[in-house]
N, C-alpha and C positions, 0 to 999 in steps of 0.2 A: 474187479473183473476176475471170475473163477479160473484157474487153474483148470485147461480142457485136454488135459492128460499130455499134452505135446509141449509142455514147459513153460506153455504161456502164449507160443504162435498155434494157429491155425493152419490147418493144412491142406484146406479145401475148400471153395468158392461155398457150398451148403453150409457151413460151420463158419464163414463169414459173414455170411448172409444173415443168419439167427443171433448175430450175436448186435446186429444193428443196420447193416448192408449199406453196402456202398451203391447199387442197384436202387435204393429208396429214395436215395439222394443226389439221384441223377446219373451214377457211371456206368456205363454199359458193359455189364460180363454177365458168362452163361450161368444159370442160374446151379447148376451141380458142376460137378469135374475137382480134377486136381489144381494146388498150384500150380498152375502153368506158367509160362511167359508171359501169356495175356492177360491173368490176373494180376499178376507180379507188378506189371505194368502200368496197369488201375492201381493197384496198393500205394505206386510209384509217386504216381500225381496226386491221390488225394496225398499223402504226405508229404508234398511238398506245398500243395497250399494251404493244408488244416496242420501239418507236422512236423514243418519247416528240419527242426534237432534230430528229427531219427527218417532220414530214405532211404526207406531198406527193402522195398518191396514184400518186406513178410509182413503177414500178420501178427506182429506179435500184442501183446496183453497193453502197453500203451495205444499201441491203433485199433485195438481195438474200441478201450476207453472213448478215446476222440471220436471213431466214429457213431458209437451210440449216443456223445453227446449230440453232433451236429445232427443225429438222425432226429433228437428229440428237438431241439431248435427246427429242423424243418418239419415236422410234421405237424 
């Protein structure tokens, strides 16, 4: 997963979105905005059932990995 200038997390729902989206695969969040709570939140739960080792609410360069895998398993 590239390096998207912010050290490796993501810092906003669009930039999470494009890198696999948790929105694809079923979680409900706005499709722009910042990290908020709400996303934080979603980041929260997929990582504890696809991330169980890292619940951190951020997006970082692991979750993301996971999520583009699971995006390509469900699609």
């Amino acid at each position: 997963m590239p390096d998207l200038g912010t050290g490796g997390a993501v810092r906003d729902a669009a930039s999470c979105a494009s890198a696999g989206g948790v929105a694809e695969i079923g979680y409900r969040v706005a499709a722009e905005g910042a990290l908020d709570p709400a996303l934080a939140s979603v980041l929260r739960a997929f990582q504890r059932h696809w991330r169980g080792e890292a619940v951190t609410g951020q997006a970082d360069a692991g979750t993301l990995a996971r999520l583009l895998a699971v995006a390509r398993l469900c699609g």
